[in-house]
TORZA-716509 format. One record per residue: residue number from 0; x, y, z of N, C-alpha, C in turn. Coordinates in steps of 0.2 Angstrom, whole numbers. Example, Ala and Ser with C-alpha at 12.3 -4.5 7.8 and 13.67 -1.06 7.14 Angstrom:
<rs>
0 66 -28 39 62 -22 39 66 -16 39
1 64 -11 35 68 -5 36 64 0 39
</rs>
This chain:
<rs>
0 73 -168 127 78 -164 130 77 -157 129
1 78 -153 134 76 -145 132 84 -141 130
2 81 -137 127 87 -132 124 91 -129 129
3 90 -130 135 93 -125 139 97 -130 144
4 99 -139 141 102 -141 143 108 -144 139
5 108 -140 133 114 -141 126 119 -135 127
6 122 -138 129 128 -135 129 132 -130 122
7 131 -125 122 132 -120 116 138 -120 113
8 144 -122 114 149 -125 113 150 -132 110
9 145 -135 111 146 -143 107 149 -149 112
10 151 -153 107 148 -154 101 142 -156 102
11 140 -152 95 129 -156 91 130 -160 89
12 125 -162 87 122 -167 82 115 -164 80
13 111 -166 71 109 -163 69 102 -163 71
14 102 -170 76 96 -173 79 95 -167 84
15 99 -165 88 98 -160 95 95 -153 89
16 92 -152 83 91 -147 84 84 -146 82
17 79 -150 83 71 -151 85 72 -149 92
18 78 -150 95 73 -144 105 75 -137 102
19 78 -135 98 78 -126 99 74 -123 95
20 73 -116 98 67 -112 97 64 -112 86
21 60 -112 86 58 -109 79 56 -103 79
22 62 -98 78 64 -92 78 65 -89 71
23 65 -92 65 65 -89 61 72 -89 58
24 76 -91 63 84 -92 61 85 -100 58
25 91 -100 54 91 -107 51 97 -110 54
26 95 -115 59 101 -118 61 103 -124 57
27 110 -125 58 113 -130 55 120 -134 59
28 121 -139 58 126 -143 61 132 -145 55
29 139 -142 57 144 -144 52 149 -149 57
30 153 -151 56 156 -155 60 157 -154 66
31 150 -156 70 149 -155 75 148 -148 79
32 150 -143 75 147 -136 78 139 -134 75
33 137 -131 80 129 -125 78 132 -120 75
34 131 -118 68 129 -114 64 122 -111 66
35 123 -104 64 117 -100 64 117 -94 59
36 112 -95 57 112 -90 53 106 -85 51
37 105 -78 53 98 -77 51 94 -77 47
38 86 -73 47 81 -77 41 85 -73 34
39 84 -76 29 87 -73 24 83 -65 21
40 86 -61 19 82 -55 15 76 -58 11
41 72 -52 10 68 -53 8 67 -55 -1
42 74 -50 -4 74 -53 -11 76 -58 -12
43 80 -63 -5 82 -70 -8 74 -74 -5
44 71 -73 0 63 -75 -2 61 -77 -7
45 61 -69 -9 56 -67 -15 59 -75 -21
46 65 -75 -21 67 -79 -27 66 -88 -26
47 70 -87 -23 69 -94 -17 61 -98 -19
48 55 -94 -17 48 -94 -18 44 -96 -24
49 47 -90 -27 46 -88 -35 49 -98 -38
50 55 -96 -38 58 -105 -41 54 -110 -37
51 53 -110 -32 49 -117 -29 43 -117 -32
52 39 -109 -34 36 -111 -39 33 -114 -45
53 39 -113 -48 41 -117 -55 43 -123 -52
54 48 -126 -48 49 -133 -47 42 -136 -44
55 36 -134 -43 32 -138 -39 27 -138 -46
56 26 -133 -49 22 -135 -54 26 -140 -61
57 32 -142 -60 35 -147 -63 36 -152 -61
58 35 -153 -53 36 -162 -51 31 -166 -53
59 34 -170 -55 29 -176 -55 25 -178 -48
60 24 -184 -48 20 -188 -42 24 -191 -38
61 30 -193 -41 32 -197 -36 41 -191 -33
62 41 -186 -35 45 -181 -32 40 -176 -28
63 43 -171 -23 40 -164 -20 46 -159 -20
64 43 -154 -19 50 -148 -20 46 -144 -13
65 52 -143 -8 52 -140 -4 56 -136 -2
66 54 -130 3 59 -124 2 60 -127 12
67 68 -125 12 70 -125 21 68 -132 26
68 71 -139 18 69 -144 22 77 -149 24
69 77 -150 31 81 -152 34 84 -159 28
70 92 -159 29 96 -165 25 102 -168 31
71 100 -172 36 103 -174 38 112 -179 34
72 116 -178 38 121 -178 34 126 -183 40
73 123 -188 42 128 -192 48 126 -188 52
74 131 -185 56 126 -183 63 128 -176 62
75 130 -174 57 128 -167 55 123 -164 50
76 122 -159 49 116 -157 44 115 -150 42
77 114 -150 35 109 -144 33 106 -144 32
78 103 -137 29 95 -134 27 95 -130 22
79 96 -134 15 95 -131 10 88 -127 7
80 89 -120 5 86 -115 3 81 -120 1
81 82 -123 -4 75 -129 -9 80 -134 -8
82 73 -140 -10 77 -147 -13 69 -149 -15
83 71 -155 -18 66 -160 -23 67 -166 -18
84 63 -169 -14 66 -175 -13 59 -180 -14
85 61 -188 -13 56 -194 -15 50 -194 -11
86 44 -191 -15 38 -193 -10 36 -196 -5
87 38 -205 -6 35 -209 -4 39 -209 5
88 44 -206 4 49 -205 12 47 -200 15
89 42 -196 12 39 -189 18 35 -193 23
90 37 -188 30 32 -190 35 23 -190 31
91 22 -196 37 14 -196 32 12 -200 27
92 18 -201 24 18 -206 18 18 -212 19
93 16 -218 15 21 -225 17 24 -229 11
94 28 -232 12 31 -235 18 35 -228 22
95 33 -229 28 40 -223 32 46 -227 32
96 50 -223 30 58 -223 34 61 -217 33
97 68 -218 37 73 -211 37 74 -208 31
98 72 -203 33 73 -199 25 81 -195 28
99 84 -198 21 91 -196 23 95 -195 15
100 100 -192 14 104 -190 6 101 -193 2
101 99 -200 1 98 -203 -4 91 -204 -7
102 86 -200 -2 81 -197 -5 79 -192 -6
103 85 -187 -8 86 -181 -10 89 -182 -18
104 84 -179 -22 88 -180 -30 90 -172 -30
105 88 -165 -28 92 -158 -29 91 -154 -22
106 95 -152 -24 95 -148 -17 100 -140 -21
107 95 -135 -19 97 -128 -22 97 -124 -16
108 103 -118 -19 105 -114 -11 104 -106 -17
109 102 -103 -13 100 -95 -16 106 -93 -13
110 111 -89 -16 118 -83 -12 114 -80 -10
111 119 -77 -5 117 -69 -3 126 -69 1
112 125 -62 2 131 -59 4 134 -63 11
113 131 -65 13 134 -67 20 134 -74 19
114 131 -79 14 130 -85 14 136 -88 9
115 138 -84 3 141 -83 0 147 -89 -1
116 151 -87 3 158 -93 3 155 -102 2
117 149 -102 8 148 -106 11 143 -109 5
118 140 -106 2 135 -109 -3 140 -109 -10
119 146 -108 -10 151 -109 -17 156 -114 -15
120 157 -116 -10 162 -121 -9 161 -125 -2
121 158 -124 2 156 -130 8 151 -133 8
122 146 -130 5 138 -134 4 139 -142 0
123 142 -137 -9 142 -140 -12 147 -150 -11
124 153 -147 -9 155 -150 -8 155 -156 -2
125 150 -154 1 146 -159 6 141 -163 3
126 137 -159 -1 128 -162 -3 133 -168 -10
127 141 -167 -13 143 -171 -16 143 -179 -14
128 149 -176 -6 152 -181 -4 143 -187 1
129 139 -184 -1 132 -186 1 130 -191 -2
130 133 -189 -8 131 -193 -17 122 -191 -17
131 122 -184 -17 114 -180 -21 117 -180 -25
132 113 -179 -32 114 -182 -39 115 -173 -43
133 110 -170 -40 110 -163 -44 109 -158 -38
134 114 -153 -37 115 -147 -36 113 -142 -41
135 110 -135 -37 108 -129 -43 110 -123 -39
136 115 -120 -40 117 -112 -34 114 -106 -39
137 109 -101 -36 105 -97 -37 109 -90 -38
138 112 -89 -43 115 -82 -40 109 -73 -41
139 110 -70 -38 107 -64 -37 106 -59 -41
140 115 -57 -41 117 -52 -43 125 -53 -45
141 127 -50 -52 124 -44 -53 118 -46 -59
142 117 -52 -60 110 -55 -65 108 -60 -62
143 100 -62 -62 99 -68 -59 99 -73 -63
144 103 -79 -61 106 -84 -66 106 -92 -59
145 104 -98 -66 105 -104 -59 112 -109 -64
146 115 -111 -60 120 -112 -60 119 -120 -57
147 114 -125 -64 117 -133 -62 121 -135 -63
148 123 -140 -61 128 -145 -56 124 -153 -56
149 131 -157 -60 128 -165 -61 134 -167 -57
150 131 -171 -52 135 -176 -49 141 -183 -55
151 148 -179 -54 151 -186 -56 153 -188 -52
152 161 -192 -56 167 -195 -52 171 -191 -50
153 172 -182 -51 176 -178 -48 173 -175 -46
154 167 -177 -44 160 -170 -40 155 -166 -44
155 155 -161 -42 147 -158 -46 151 -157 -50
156 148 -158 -57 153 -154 -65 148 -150 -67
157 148 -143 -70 144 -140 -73 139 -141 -77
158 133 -138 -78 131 -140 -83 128 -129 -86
159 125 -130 -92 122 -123 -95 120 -118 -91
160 122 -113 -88 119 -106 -85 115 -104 -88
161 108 -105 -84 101 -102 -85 101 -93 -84
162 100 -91 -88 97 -84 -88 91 -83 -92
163 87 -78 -90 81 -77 -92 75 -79 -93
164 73 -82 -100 68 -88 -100 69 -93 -105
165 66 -98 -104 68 -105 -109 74 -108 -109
166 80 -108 -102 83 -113 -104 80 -117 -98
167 83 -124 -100 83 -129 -94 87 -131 -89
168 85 -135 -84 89 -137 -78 88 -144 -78
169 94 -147 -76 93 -154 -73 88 -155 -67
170 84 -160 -67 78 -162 -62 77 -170 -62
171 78 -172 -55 77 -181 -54 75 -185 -60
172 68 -181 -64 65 -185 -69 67 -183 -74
173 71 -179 -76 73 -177 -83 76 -171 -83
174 73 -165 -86 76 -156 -86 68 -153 -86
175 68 -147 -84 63 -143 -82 66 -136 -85
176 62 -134 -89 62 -126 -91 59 -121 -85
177 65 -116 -86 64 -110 -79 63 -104 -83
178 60 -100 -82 57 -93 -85 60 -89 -78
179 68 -88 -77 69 -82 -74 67 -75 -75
180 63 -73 -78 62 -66 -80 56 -67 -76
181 51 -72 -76 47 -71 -72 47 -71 -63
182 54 -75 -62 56 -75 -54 56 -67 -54
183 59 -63 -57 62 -57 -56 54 -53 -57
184 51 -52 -59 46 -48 -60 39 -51 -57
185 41 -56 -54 34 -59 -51 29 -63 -52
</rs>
């Protein structure tokens, strides 16, 4: 199907959006509307990068950590800033099948000013009702701080605010120490 026979008003699904351009924009599909949104700033990049650095040299063998990987969601979808998901369901891998929520163990979203509402109250509560197990929302400013999140029976519950360096986070296979002072300095 080509892009220029989707109809821009909808309804999508999250499958229609492999025909649209790779522009550097992040599309997404919420109940049934195209969200768009553009590339993020460069400080949330910077940070975004920086932490998928630390979660990639913490995965084990049988997780990856990837930054801006599609989470289909029934016929809607997003595109989490990062996520951790189950090795053996990457394209490539075998056995293949649909990689879909429940080979996803975290999924983390970086704030920024314009993503803001959407990453504190519509994300989370989607990637819940998904049943991913662990949520992490990134704040920026006015300190950089990560903010995990454990799946219960009334949704994501809190867990410890990471600042600086030496605390932990929850991760698929256990907890993972994050050295914020080094995201921040490089």
């Amino acid at each position: 199907m080509s892009s220029t026979t989707l109809d821009p008003a909808g309804p999508w699904t999250f499958d229609q959006l492999g025909d649209l351009p790779d522009d550097g924009r992040r599309y997404e599909v919420v109940d049934g509307h195209l969200v768009v949104t553009p590339p993020p700033s460069q400080e949330h990049q910077l940070v975004a990068n920086r932490l998928l650095r630390q979660l990639l040299a913490a995965c084990p063998d049988e997780w990856e950590a990837l930054s801006e990987f599609a989470l289909p969601l029934g016929t809607d979808g997003r595109v989490p800033d990062l996520a951790v998901v189950r090795r053996h369901a990457l394209p490539g891998e075998a056995p293949p099948h649909p990689l879909g929520p429940a080979e996803f163990g975290l999924v983390v979203e970086v704030t920024s000013r314009s993503t803001r509402k959407t990453d504190l109250f519509a994300k989370p509560g989607e990637y819940a009702e998904a049943g991913i197990a662990l949520f992490w929302r990134v704040e920026r400013h006015p300190e950089l701080a990560v903010h995990p999140f454990r799946l219960g029976a009334e949704g994501y519950q809190p867990g410890a605010v990471v600042r600086g360096a030496g605390g932990t986070c929850p991760v698929p296979w256990g907890e993972v120490a994050l050295d914020l002072d080094r995201i921040r300095s490089g």
